[in-house]
C-alpha positions as CSV (number, residue, x, y, z in Angstrom):
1,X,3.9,1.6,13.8
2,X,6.7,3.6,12.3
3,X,8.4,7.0,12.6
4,X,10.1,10.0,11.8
5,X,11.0,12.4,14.0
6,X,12.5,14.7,11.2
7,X,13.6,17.9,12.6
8,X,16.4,19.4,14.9
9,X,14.2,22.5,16.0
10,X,12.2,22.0,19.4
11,X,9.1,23.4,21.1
12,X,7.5,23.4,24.2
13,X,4.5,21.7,25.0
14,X,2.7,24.5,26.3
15,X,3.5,26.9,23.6
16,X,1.4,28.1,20.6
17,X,3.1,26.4,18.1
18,X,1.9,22.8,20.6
19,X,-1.6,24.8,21.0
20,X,-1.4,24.5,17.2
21,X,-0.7,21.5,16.3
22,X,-3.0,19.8,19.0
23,X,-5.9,21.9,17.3
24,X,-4.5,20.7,13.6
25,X,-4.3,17.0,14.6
26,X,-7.9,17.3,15.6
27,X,-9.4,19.1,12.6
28,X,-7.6,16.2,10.5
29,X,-8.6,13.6,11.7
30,X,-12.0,14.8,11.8
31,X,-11.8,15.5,8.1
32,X,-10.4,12.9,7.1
33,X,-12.4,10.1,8.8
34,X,-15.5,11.8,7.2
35,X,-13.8,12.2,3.2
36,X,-15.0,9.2,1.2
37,X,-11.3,8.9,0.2
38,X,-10.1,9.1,3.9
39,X,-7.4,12.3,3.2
40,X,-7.3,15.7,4.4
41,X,-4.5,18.6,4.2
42,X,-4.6,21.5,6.6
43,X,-3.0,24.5,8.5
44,X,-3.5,26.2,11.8
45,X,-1.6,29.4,13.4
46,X,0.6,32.3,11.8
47,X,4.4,33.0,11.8
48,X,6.7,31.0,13.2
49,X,4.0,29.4,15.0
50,X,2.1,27.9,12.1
51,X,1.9,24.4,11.6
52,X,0.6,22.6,7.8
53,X,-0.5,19.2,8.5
54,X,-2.0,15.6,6.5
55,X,-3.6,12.6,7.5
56,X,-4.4,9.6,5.1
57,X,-6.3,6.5,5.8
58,X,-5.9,3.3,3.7
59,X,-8.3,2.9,1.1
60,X,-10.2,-0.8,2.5
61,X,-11.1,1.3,5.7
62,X,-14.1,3.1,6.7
63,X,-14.4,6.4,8.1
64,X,-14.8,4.8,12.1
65,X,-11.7,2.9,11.1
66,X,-9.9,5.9,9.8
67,X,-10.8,8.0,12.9
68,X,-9.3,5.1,15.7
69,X,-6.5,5.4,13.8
70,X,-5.5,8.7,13.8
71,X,-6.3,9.1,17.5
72,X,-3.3,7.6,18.5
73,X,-1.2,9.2,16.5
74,X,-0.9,12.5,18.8
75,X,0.0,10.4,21.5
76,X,3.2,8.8,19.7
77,X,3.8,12.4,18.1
78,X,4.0,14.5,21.6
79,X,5.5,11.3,23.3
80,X,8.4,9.5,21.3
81,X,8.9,12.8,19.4
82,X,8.4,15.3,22.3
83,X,8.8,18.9,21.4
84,X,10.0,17.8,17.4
85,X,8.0,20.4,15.0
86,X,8.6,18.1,11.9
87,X,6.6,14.3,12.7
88,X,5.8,11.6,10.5
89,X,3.8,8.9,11.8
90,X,3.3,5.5,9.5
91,X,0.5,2.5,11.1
92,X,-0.7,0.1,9.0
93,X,-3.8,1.5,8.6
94,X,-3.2,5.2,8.1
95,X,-0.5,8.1,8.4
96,X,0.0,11.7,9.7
97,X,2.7,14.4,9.7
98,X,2.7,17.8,10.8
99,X,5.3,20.4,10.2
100,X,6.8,23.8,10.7
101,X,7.5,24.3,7.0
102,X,4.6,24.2,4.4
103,X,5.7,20.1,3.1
104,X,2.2,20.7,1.1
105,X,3.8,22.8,-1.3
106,X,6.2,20.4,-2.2
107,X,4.5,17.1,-2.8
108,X,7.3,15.4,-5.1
109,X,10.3,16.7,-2.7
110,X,12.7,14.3,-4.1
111,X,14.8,15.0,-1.1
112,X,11.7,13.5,1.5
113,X,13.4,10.4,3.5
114,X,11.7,6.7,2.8
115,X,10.6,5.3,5.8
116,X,10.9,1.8,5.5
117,X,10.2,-1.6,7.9
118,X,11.2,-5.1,7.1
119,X,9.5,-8.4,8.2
120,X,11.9,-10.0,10.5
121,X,10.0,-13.0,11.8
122,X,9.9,-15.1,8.7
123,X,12.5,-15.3,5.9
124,X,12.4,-16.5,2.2
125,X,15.7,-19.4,1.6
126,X,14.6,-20.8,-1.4
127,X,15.5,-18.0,-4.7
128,X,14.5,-14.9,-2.7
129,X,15.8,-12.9,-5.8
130,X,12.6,-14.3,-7.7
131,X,10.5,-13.4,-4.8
132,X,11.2,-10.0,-4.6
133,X,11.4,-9.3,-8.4
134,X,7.7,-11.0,-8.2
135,X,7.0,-8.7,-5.5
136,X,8.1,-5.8,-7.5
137,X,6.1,-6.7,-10.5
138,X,3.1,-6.8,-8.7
139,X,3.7,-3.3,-6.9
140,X,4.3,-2.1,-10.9
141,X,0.8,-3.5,-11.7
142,X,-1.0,-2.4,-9.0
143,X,0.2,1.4,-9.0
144,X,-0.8,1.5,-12.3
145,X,-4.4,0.6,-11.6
146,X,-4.1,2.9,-8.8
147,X,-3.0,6.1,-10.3
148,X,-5.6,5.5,-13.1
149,X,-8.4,3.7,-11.8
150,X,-8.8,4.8,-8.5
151,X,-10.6,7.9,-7.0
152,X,-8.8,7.1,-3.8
153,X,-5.4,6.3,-5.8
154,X,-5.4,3.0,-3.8
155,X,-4.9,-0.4,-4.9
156,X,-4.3,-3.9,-3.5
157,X,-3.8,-7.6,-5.4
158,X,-2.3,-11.0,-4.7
159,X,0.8,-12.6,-6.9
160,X,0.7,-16.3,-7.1
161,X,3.6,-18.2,-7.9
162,X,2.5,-21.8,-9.4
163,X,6.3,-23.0,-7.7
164,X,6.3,-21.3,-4.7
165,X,8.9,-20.2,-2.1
166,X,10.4,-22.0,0.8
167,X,10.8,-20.2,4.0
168,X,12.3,-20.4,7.4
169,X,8.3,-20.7,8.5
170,X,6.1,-22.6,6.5
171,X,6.7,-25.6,3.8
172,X,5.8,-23.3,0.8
173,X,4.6,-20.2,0.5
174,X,2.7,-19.4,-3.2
175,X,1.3,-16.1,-2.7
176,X,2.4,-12.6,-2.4
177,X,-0.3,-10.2,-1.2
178,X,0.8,-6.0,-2.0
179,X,-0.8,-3.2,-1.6
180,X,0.1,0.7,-3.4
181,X,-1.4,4.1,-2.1
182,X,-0.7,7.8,-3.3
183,X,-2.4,10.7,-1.7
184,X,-5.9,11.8,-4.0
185,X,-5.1,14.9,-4.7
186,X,-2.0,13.2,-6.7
187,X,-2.1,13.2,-10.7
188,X,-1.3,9.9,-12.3
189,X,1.9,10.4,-13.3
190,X,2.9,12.0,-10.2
191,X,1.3,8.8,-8.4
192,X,3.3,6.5,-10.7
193,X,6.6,8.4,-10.1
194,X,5.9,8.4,-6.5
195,X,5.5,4.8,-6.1
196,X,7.6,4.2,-8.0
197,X,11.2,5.4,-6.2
198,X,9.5,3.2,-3.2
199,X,9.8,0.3,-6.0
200,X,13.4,1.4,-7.0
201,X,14.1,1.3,-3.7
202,X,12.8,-2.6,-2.8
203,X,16.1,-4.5,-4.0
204,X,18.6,-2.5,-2.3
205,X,16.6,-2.7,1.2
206,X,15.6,-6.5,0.6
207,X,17.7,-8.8,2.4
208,X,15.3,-12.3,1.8
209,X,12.8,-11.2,4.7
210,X,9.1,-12.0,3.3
211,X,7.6,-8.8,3.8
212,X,8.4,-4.9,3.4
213,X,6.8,-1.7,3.7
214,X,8.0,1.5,1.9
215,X,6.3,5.0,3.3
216,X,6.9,8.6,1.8
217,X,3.8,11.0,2.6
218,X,2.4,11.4,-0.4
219,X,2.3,7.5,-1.7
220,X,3.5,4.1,0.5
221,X,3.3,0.5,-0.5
222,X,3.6,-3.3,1.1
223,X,3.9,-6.3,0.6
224,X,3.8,-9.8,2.5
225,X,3.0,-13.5,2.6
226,X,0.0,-13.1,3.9
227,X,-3.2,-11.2,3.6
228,X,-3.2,-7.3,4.2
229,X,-6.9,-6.1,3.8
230,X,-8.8,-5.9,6.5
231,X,-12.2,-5.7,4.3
232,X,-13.7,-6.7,1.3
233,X,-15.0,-4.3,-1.1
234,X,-14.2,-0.6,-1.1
235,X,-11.3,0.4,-3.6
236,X,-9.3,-2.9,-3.0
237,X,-8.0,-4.4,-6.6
238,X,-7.0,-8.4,-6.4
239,X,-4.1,-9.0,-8.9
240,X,-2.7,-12.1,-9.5
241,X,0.3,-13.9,-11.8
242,X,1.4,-17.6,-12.6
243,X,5.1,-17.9,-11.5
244,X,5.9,-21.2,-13.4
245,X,4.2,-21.3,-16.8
246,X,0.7,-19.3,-16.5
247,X,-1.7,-17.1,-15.6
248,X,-3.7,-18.1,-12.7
249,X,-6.5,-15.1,-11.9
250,X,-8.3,-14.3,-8.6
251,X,-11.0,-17.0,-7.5
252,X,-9.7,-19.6,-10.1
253,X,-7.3,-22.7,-9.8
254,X,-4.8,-24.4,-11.9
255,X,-5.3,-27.9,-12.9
256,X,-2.6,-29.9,-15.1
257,X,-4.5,-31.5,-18.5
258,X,-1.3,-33.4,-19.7
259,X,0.3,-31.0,-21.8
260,X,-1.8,-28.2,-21.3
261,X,-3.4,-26.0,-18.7
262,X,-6.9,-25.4,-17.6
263,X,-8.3,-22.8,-15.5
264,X,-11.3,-23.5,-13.7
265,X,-13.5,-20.1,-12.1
266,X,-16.3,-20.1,-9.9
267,X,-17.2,-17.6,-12.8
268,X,-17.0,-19.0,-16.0
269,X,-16.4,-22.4,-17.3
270,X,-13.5,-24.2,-17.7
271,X,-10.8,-23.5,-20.4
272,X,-8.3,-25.2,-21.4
273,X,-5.4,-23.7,-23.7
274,X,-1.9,-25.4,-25.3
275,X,0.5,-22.6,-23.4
276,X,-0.3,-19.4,-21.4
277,X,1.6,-16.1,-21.3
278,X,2.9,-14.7,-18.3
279,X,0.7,-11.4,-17.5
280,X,-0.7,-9.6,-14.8
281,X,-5.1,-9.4,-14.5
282,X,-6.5,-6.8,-12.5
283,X,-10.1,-7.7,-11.8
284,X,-12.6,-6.0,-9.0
285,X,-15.7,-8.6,-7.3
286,X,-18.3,-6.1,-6.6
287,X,-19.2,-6.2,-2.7
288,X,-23.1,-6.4,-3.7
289,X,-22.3,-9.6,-4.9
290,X,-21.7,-13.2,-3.3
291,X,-18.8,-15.2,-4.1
292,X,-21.0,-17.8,-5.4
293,X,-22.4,-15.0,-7.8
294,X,-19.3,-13.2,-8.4
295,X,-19.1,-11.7,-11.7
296,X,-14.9,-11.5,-13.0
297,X,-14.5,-8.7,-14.7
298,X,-11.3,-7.8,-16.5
299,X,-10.4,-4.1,-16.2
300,X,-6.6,-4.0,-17.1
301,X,-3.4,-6.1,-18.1
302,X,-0.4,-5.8,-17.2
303,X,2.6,-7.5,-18.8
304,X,5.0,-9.5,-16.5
305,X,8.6,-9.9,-17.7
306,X,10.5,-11.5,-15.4
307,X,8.7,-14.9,-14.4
């Protein structure tokens, strides 16, 4: 859970403006948890007293999922932030701010602070540089597939580097696992240009840790070294790259044939080709279907130029 308690002017707890927000917070959530895309906007009171509030669930949860998580965001708001009119909460599974000035107005503020939390537990030490411009290449991929198509402007994907990364935890480490969301109401190329200051903003804040998170209101994104969904199906995109050499795509392996490279799917046969490019697939498995019947189908590609 993350933060931001972003304003100097104060409240009581028992005054209209709290009264207000209390009533908000509940009215969001409630919306929210029952949208199909998990977002709601709102506003409550007049004057000085009125409040303009949003909540947003990830797109991989469902609409019990959504609601847990918003209840405990009142408690950190009137607790850590006591009497603060302007509150941002970030968890991983949803967000929430409320405010004394009307923030919904002004979706692409480029003067809104960037929350952001790093992975301290487990390090990369071996060429975090690569690792993190992989890591951006595969935020670039999937918040294009998320501004353009995703109802729920939500995407999420796995990077796998064929050579891997040493860490101060395990041996070798081969994927990356991201994950990109704007708000719905956002237009594609406001989604895009959204995401992408969080993604401008990944190698100045990098410092070899294996994971990140990046939040504004209106988009966030993640990524890490292991996985992030917490369910199959839904809006979820899997996205993968070769990071020596190749492509390697979601539910296939790599196998060395001498010179060349075959890759073997559960879904189609076998194919084996002199060289492959480096590129991005974005593919969706339909959650009617088993992985033994999984049907790969290829929705978009994405060019990756720094292998």
């Amino acid at each position: 859970m993350n933060l931001l308690c972003n304003s100097d002017n104060s409240y009581a707890l028992n005054s209209t403006y709290h009264s207000n927000v209390v009533a908000l917070l509940g009215s969001l959530s409630a919306d929210a948890s029952n949208s199909t895309v998990g977002f709601a906007t709102g506003a409550a009171g007049r004057g000085r007293d009125q409040v303009w509030g949003l909540a947003l669930c990830r797109g991989d949860i469902n609409g019990t999922s959504c609601a847990s998580c918003l209840a405990l965001a009142p408690g950190v708001a009137f607790g850590n932030c006591s009497g603060v009119r302007d509150v941002s909460v970030y968890y991983d599974r949803c967000l929430l701010r409320f405010s004394d000035e009307d923030f919904l107005a002004s979706p692409d503020d480029p003067a809104a602070p960037v929350q952001y939390g790093l992975n301290l537990e487990v390090n990369i030490t071996g060429d975090p540089g690569r690792f993190v411009g992989l890591a951006a290449d595969l935020v670039g991929a999937l918040s294009g597939w998320a501004a353009h198509n995703s109802t729920s402007r939500y995407a999420a994907g796995v990077m796998t580097s064929a050579q891997g990364f040493t860490t101060t935890e395990f041996a070798v480490v081969r994927n990356i696992y991201g994950l990109v969301q704007c708000t719905p109401d956002h237009a594609p190329e406001a989604c895009l240009g959204c995401l992408g200051r969080l993604r401008d903003e990944m190698p100045a804040v990098f410092n070899g840790t294996s994971g990140a998170q990046f939040n504004l209101v209106w988009c966030n994104l993640r990524y890490e070294v292991f996985l992030l969904r917490q369910q199959p199906g839904g809006e979820a995109r899997r996205a993968a790259a070769a990071g020596s050499g190749g492509c390697v795509w979601p539910e296939r392996r790599e196998q060395d044939k001498g010179s060349r490279k075959c890759i073997v799917s559960s879904c189609r046969r076998p194919r084996c080709r002199p060289s492959w490019r480096p590129c991005v697939h974005v593919y969706r498995l339909p959650p009617e279907e088993s992985s033994s019947k999984a049907i790969c189908r290829r929705r978009r590609r994405f060019r990756v130029t720094s292998l």
